[in-house]
PLY file of the C-alpha trace (Angstrom):
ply
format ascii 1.0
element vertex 149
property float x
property float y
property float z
element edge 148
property int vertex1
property int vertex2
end_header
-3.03 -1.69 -12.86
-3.16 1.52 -14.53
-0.86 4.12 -15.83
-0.62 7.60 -17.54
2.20 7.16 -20.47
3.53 10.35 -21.40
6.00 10.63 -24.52
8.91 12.95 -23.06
11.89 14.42 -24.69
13.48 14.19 -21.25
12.36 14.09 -17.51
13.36 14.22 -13.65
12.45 13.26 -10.56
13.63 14.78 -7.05
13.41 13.80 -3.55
14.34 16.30 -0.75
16.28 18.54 -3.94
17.90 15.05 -4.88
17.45 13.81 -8.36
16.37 10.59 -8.29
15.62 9.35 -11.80
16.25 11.60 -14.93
16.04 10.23 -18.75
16.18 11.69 -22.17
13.93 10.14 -25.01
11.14 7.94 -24.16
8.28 7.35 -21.69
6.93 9.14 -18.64
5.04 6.75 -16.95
3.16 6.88 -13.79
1.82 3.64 -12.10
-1.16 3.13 -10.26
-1.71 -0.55 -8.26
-5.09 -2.20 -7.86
-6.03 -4.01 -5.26
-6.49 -7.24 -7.54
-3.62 -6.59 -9.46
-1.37 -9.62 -9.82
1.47 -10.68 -11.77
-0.47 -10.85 -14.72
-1.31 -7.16 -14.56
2.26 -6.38 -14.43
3.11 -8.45 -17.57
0.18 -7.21 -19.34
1.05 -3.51 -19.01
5.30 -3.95 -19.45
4.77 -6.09 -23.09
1.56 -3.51 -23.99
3.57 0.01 -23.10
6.97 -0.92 -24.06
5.31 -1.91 -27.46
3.07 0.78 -28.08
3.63 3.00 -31.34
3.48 6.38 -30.21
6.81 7.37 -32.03
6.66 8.53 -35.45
8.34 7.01 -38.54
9.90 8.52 -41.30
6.72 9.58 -43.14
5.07 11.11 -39.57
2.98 8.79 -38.46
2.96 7.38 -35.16
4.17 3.84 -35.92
7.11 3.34 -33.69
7.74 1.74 -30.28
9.79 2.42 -27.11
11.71 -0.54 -28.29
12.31 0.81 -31.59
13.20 4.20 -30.79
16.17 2.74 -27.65
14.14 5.40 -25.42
14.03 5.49 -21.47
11.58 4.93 -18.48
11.10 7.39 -15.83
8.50 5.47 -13.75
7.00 7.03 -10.96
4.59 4.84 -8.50
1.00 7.36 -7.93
-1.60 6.06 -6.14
-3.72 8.50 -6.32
-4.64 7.24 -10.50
-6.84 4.36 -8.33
-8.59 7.91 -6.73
-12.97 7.72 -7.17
-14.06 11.10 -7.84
-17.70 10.20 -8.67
-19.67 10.64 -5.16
-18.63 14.16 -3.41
-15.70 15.97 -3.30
-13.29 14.13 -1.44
-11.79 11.32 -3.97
-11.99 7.63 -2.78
-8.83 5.31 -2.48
-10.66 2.22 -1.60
-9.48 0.59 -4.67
-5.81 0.86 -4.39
-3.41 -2.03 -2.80
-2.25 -1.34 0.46
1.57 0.16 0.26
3.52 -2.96 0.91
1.64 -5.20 -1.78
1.63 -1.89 -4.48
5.14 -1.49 -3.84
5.86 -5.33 -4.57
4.05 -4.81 -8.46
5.44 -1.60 -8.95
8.80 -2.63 -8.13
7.95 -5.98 -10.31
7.13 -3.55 -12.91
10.29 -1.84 -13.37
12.37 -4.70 -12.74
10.73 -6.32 -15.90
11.51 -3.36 -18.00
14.85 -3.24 -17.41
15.33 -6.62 -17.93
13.98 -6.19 -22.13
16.87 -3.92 -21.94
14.97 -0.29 -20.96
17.48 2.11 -19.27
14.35 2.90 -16.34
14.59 5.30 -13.66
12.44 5.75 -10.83
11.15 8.33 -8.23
11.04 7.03 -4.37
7.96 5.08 -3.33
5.72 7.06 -0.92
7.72 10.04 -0.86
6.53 13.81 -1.92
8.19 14.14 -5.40
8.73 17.13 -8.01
8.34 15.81 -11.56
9.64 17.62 -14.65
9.40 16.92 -17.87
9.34 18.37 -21.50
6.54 16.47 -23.16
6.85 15.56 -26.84
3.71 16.38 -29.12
2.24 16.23 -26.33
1.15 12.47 -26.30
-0.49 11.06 -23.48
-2.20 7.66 -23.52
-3.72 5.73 -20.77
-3.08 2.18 -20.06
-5.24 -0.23 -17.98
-4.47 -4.26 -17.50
-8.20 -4.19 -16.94
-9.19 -2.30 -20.34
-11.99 0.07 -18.34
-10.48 2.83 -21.02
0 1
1 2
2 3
3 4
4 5
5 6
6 7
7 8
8 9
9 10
10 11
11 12
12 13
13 14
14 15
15 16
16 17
17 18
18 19
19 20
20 21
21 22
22 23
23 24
24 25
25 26
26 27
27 28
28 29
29 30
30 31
31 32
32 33
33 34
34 35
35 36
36 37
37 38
38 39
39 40
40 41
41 42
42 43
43 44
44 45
45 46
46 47
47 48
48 49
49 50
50 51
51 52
52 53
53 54
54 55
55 56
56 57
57 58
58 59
59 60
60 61
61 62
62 63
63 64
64 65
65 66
66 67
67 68
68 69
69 70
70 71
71 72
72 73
73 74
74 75
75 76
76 77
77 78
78 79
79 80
80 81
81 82
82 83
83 84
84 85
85 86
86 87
87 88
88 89
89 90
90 91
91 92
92 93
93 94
94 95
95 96
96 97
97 98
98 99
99 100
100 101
101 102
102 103
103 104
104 105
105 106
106 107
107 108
108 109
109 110
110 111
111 112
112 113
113 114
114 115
115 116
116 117
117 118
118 119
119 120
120 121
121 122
122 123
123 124
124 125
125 126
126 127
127 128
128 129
129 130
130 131
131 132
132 133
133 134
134 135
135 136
136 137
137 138
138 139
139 140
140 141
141 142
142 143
143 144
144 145
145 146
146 147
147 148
């Protein structure tokens, strides 16, 4: 499993000019399902991006959490972080779970953050989406339940 975590100071989602997810404060985070990915994957990822310190503290230095700082989840399912650009110019897609099975984890994924008490929104599953967002610093990190990064 793999995901982009962006810290936002708010961001949106629509769907056919319908928002769909919007949050203030927090986390950015598109999803990416492996065809391996299991369970584990999914727990690995929630406890390691929920906890990560990408916040700062009082003296400016990134040393708080997602769970520290009460911020939100927009989480938006993109299959296209699994895409191969190494050989030509058309990226391969061989490595991402078929729909139905991605869908399953993803939706496992959010589930689990809102149960440790993250207000999480989503985008739609499959569908064409327009994603806003005012990033904060910027910070981007990249997460991976198989640590290639």
């Amino acid at each position: 499993m793999r995901a982009v975590v962006q810290r936002v100071r708010s961001a949106k989602v629509t769907v056919d000019n319908q928002i769909t997810g919007e949050i203030q404060q927090g986390f950015l985070i598109y999803v990416g399902v492996e065809k391996n990915d299991t369970q584990e994957d999914v727990n690995y990822m929630v406890e390691k991006i929920i906890h990560l310190r990408i916040f700062e503290d009082q003296d400016g230095k990134m040393n708080r959490s997602l769970m520290d700082e009460a911020g939100e989840i927009l989480c938006i399912s993109q299959f296209t972080l699994l895409g191969d650009c190494r050989k030509g110019r058309r990226p391969s897609f061989s490595e991402a779970k078929p729909p139905g099975e991605a869908d399953a984890l993803y939706r496992q994924f959010v589930e689990m953050c809102r149960d440790k008490g993250i207000h999480t929104q989503t985008g739609v599953f499959q569908a064409h989406m327009a994603v806003e967002s005012v990033n904060d610093g910027p910070v981007t990190m990249l997460v991976d339940s198989k640590k290639q990064f």
